[in-house]
C-alpha positions in Angstrom: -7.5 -2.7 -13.1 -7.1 1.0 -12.2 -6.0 3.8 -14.3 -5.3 7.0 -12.5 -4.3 10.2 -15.3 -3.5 13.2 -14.2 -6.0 13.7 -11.5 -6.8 16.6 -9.4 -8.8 17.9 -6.7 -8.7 21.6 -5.8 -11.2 23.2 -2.7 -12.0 26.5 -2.4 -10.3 27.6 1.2 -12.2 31.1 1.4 -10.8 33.2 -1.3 -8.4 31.0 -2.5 -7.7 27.6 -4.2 -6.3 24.1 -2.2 -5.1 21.4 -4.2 -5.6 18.5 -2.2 -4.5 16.1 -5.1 -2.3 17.5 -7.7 -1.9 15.8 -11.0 -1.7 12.4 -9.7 -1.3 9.8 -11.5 -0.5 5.8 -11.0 -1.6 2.0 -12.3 -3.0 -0.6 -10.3 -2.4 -4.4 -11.8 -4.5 -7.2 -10.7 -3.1 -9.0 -7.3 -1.2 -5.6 -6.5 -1.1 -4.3 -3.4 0.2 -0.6 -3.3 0.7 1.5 -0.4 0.5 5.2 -0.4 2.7 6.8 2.6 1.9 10.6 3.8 1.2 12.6 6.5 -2.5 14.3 7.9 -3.1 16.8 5.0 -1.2 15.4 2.5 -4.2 14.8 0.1 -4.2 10.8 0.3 -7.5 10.4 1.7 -8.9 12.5 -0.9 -7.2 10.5 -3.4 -9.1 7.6 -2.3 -11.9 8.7 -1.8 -11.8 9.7 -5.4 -11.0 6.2 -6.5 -14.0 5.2 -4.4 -16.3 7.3 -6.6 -17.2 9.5 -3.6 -15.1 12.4 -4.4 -15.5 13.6 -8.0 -12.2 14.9 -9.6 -11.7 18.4 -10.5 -9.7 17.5 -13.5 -8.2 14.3 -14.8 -9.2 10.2 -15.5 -10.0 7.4 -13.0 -10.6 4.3 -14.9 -11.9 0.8 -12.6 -11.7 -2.0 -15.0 -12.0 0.0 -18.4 -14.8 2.2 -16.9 -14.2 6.2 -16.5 -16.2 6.8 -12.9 -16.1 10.3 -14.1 -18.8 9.8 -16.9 -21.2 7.2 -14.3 -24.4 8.7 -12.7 -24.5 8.8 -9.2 -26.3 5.4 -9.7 -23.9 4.2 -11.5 -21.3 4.6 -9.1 -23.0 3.6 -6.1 -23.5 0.4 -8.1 -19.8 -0.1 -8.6 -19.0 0.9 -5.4 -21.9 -2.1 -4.3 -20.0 -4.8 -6.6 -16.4 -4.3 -7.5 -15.2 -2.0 -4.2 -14.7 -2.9 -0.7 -13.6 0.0 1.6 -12.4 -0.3 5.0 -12.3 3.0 6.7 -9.5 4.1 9.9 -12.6 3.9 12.0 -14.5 0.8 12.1 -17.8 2.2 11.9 -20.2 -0.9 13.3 -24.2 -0.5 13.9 -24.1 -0.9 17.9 -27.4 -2.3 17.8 -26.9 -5.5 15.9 -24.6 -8.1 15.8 -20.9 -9.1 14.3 -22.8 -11.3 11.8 -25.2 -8.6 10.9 -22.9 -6.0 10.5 -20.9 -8.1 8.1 -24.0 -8.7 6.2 -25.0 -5.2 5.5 -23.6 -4.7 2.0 -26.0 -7.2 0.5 -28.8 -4.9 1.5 -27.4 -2.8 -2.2 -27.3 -5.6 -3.9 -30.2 -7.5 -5.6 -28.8 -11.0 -4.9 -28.6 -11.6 -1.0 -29.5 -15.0 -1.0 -27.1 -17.0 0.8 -26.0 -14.1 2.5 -25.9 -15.3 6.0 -23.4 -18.4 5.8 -21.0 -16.0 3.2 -21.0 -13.5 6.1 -20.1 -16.5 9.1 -17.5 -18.3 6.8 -16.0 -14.3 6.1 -16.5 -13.7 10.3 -14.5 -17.2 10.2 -11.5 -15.7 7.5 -11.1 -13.1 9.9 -10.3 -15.2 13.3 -13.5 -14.3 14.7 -15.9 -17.2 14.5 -16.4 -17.6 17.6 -17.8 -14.1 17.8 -20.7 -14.1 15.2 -23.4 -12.8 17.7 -21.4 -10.7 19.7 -22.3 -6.6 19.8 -19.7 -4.5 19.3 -19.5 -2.8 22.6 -18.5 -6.1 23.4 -15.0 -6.3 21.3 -12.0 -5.1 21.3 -10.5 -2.1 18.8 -8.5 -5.3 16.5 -11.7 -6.9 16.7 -14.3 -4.2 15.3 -11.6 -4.2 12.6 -11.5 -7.2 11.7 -15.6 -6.9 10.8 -14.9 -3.8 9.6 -12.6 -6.0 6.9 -15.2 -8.9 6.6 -18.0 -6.5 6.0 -16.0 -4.9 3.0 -15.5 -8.0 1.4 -19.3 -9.6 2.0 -20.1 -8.3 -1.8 -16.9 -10.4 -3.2 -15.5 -7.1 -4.8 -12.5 -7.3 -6.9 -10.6 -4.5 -5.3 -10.4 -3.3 -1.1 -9.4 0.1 -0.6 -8.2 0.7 3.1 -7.9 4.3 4.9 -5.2 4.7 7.5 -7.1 1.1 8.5 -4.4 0.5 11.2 -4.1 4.3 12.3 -5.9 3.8 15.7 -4.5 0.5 17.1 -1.3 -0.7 18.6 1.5 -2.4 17.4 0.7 -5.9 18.0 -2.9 -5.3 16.7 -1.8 -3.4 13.4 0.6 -6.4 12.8 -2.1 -8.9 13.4 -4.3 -6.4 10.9 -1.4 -6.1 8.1 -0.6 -10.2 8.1 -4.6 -10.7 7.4 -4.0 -8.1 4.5 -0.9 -10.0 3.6 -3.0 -13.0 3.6 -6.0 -11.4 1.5 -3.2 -10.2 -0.9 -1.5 -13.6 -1.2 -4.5 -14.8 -2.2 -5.5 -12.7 -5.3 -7.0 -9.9 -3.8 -6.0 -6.4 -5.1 -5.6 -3.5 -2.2 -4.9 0.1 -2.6 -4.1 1.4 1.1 -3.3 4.8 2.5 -1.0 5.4 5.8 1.0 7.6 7.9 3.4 4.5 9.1 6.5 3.8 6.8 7.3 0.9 8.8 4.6 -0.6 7.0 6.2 -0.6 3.9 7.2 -4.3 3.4 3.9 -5.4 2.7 3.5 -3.0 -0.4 4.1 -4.4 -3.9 4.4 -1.0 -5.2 4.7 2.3 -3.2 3.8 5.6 -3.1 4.5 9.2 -1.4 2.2 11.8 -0.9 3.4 14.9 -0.4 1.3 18.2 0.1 -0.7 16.6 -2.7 2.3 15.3 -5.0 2.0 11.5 -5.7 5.5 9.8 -6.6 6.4 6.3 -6.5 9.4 5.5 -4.0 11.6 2.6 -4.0 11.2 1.0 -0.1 14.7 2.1 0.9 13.7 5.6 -0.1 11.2 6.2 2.2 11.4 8.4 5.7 11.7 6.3 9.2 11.6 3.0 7.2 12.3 -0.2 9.2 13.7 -3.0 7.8 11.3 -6.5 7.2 12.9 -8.2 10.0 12.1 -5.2 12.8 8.4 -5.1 11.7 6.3 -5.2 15.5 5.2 -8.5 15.8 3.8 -10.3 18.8 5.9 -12.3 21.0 4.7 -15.5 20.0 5.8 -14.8 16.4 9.0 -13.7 16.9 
């Protein structure tokens, strides 16, 4: 599904050169889910963003299903981004003024086909626990809530691959649980993630995982990464337990 060769991204810092991403490169399989584990600065948001099509490479090959985002017009990629991509960002990033269901339903507004669009967004509000919240305003949810939009929005356009950004980085424990078990979920049932985070003790959900280390991509075996928990001391909520 993705192809990632010996990508790149260098800034200019003043007079000199940052690579953000440095010769990165990784495969993502249909049904995977990969986490990518790192610190601020470490260069994994910019490697997602790249994946996303809205950060061009400096050097190097992204292909999404077969297609080389480096050669597409900015058209083109907005296109892809509008069909095969969701992307969930760490901040939820809801219109205040309108409601949970039309928040969801704002992807379809780039896409030619939005018929139907209204009962695909309530039966999504309804996959994320939140039915009974359809036309409530944000200001009116909690921070596990707004995410949970956040995730039903990104998957409104049915795409075949969600890429998340630090997506649990500004919740607490019980709510980043309840956030990685609907991911879980998503995963189980044949959708492909690509997710970035600081927290190692989210590595149980990963089928394949990755460190990222002052722009250095490796792949780690679970065991081998730094503060790791094991499965069965994963925060969960009382009630679970």
């Amino acid at each position: 599904m993705i192809e990632v060769n010996q990508v790149t991204k260098t800034f200019k810092a003043g007079e000199s050169e940052v690579r953000a991403v440095d010769n990165a490169s990784f495969d993502v399989n249909p049904g995977d889910f990969v986490l990518i584990f790192g610190r601020s600065g470490s260069g994994k948001s910019t490697l997602l963003g790249m994946l996303a099509g809205l950060i061009r490479p400096t050097s190097g090959l992204i292909r999404i299903k077969g297609r080389d985002i480096g050669s597409l017009s900015d058209n083109q990629i907005s296109e892809l981004r509008a069909t095969e991509l969701g992307f969930v960002f760490q901040f939820s990033g809801l219109l205040p003024t309108v409601s949970v269901l039309e928040n969801v339903m704002l992807p379809t507004l780039f896409c030619k086909d939005g018929s139907d669009s209204r009962s695909r967004a309530a039966e999504l509000i309804r996959k994320v626990g939140l039915f009974g919240r359809v036309n409530a305003y944000p200001r009116t949810l909690s921070s596990g809530e707004m995410k949970r939009v956040a995730i039903a929005r990104a998957l409104m356009n049915d795409p075949s691959l969600l890429i998340a950004d630090e997506p649990t980085g500004d919740l607490d424990a019980e709510t980043e649980y309840e956030i990685m078990e609907l991911f879980k979920k998503l995963n189980q049932e044949g959708m492909t993630i690509v997710m970035v985070t600081h927290n190692p003790d989210l590595v149980s959900y990963g089928t394949q995982t990755y460190m990222m280390e002052s722009g250095k991509l490796s792949e780690r075996d679970r065991s081998s990464l730094p503060g790791v928990r094991s499965s069965e001391s994963q925060p969960k909520p009382d009630d679970q337990l």
